[in-house]
C-alpha positions as CSV (number, residue, x, y, z in Angstrom):
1,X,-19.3,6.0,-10.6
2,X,-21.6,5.2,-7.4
3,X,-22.0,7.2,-5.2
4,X,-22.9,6.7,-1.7
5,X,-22.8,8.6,2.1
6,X,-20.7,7.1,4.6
7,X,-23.5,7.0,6.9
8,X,-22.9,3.5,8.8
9,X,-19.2,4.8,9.3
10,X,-18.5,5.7,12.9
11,X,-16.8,9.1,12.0
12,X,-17.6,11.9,9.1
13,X,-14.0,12.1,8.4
14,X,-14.1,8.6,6.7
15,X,-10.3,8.6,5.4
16,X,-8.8,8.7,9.2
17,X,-10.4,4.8,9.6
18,X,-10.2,3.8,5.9
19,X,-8.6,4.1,2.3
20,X,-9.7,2.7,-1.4
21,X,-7.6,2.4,-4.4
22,X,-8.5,1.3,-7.7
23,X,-8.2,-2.4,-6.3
24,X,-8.6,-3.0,-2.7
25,X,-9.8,-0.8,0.2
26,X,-7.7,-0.9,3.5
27,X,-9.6,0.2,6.5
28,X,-9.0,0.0,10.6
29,X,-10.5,-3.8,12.0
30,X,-12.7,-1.2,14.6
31,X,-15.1,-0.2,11.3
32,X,-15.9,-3.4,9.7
33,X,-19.4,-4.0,9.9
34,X,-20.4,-1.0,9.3
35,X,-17.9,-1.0,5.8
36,X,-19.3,-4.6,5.0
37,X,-23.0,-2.7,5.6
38,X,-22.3,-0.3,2.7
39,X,-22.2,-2.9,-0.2
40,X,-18.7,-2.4,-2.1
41,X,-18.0,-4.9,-4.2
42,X,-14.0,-4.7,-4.0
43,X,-10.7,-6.6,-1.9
44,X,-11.1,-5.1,1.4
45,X,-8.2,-6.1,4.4
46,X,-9.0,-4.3,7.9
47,X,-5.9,-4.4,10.3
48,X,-6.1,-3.0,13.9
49,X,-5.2,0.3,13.9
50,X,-6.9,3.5,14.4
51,X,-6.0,5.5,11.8
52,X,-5.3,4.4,8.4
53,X,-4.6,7.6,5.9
54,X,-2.8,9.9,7.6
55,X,0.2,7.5,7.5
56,X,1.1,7.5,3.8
57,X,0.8,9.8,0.4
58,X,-0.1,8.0,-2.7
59,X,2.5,9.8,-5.6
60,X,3.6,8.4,-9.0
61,X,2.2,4.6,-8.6
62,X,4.1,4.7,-5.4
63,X,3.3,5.0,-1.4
64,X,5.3,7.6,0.3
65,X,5.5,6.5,4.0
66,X,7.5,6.7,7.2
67,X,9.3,4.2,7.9
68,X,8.6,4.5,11.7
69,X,4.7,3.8,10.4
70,X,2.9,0.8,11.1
71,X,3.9,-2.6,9.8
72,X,1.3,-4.3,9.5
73,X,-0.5,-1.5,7.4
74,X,3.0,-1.3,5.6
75,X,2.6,-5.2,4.7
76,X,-0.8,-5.0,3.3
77,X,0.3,-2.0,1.1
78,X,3.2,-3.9,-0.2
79,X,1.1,-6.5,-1.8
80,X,0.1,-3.8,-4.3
81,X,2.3,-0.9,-4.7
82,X,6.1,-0.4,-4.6
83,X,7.0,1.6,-1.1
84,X,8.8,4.5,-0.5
85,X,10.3,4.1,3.1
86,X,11.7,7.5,4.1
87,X,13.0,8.1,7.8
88,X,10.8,10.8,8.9
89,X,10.2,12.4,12.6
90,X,6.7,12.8,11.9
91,X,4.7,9.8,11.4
92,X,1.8,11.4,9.6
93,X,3.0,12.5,7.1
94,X,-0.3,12.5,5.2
95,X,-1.4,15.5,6.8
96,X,1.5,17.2,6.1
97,X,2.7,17.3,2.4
98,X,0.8,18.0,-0.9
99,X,3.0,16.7,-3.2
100,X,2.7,17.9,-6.8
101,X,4.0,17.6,-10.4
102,X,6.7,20.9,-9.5
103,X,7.3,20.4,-5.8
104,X,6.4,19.6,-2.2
105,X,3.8,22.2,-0.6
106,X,3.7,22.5,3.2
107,X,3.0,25.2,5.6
108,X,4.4,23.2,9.3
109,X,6.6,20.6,9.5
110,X,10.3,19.3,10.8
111,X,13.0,20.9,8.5
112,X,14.7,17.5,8.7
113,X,11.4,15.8,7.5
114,X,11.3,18.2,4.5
115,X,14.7,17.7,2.9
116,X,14.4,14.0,3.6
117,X,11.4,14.2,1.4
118,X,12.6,16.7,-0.9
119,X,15.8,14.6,-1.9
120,X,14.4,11.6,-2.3
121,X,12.0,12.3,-4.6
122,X,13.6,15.1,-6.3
123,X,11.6,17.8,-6.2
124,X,11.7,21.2,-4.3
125,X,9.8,22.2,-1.3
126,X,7.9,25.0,-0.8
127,X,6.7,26.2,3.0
128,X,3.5,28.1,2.2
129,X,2.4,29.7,5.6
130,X,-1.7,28.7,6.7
131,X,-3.1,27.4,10.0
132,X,-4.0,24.2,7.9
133,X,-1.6,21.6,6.9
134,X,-2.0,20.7,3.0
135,X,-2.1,17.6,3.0
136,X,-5.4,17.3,5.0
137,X,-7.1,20.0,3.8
138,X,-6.9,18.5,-0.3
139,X,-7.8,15.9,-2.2
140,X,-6.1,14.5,-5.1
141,X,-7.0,11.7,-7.5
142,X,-6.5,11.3,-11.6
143,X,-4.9,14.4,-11.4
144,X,-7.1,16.5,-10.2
145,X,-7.1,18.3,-7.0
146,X,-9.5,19.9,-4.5
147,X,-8.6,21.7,-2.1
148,X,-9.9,23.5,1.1
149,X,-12.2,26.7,0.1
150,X,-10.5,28.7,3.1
151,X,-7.6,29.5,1.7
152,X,-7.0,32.4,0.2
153,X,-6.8,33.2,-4.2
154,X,-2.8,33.7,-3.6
155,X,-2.1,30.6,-2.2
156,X,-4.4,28.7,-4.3
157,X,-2.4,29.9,-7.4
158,X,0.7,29.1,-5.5
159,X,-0.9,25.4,-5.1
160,X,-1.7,25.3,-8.5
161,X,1.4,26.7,-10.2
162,X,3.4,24.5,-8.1
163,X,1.0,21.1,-8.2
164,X,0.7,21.3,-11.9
165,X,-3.0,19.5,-11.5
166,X,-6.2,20.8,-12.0
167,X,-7.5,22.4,-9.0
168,X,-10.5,23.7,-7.8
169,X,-12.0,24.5,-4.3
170,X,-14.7,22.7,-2.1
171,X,-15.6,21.7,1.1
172,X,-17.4,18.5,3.0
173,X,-19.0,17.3,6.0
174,X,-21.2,20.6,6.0
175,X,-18.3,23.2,5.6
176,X,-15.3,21.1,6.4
177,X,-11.6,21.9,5.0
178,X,-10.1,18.7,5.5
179,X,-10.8,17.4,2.3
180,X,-8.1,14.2,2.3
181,X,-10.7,12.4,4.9
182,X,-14.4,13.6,4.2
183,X,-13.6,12.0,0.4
184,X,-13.1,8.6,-0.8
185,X,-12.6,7.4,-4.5
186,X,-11.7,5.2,-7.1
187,X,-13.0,4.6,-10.6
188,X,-16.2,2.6,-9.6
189,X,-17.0,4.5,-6.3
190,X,-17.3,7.6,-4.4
191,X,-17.6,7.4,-1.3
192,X,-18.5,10.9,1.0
193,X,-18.6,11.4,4.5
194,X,-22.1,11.4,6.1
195,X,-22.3,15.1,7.2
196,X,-21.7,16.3,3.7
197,X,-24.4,18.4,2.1
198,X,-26.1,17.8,-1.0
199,X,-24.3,20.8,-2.7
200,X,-20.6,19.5,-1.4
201,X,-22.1,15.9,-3.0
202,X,-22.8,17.4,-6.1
203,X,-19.3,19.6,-6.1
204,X,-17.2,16.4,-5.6
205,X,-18.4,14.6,-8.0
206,X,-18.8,17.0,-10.6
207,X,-15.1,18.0,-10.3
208,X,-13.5,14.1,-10.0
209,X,-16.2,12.7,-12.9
């Protein structure tokens, strides 16, 4: 796995302009030179938008989106997975839900949103009450999650009873919760946001290798 520091991206929290998978890396039109400067040698598509993560939850080979979220960032993730259109309120729903092998974790959201979410995936939800919302402040691939370092040894447990995944706790961008955006990863890369600290480096990719 290479590893580099996002340092030609315009912001530290990388995953709010840009996303990888295993294949193909989806990022906002606004960052593409700088991505092109950092040398990754994988399908890339930039569409204009400002925001690319927070729209969508990657869960069972599936994306989980709204289906109030853009279309042209729904078309380019069509080509590779099978989508999960759901009728939410809220249209980031990547900030909002950490959803694990048990159930849904979330500590604010619209009680519509939630059962909509709950039922069609078939899981329970369970409203765990922090000033963070879960799904920014973790970061989940190949099972394994870490998540935000300010939350508390209760609510971790809770997260890792309910998740089911291998968790452990970190931060990035020199002391940063949200996890989901200072982190990006695949098999053949790790990519960290540029404020991140050589101990958060080392951390990351430690717990994901």
């Amino acid at each position: 796995m290479k590893v580099k520091k996002a340092d030609h991206i315009s912001v530290p929290s990388i995953g709010i302009v840009m996303h990888m998978f295993e294949d193909f890396l989806v990022a906002s039109e606004s960052e593409k030179n700088n991505i092109e400067k950092m040398n990754i040698d994988i399908r890339k598509y930039y569409v204009e938008l400002p925001i690319i993560t927070p729209y969508f939850i990657e869960y069972d080979n599936k994306i989980i989106i709204s289906s109030n979220a853009p279309e042209k960032l729904k078309e380019v993730l069509k080509k590779h997975f099978d989508i999960v259109e759901i009728d939410f309120i809220e249209n980031l729903i990547g900030n909002i839900f950490l959803i694990g092998k048990n159930g849904i974790i979330y500590s604010h959201g619209k009680e519509k949103d939630v059962k909509k979410i709950s039922e069609k995936l078939s899981l329970p939800a369970y409203k765990i009450k922090t000033k963070y919302l879960f799904g920014s402040i973790s970061k989940l691939y190949n099972n394994k999650l870490l998540i935000s370092q300010e939350l508390s040894d209760k609510i971790i447990e809770k997260v890792r009873e309910i998740t089911g995944y291998i968790v452990d706790i970190g931060s990035i961008n020199f002391g940063s919760p949200y996890l989901r955006y200072g982190i990006e990863i695949n098999k053949e890369y790790l990519i960290i946001g540029k404020y991140s600290t050589g101990h958060e480096i080392v951390k990351v990719e430690e717990f994901f290798s």
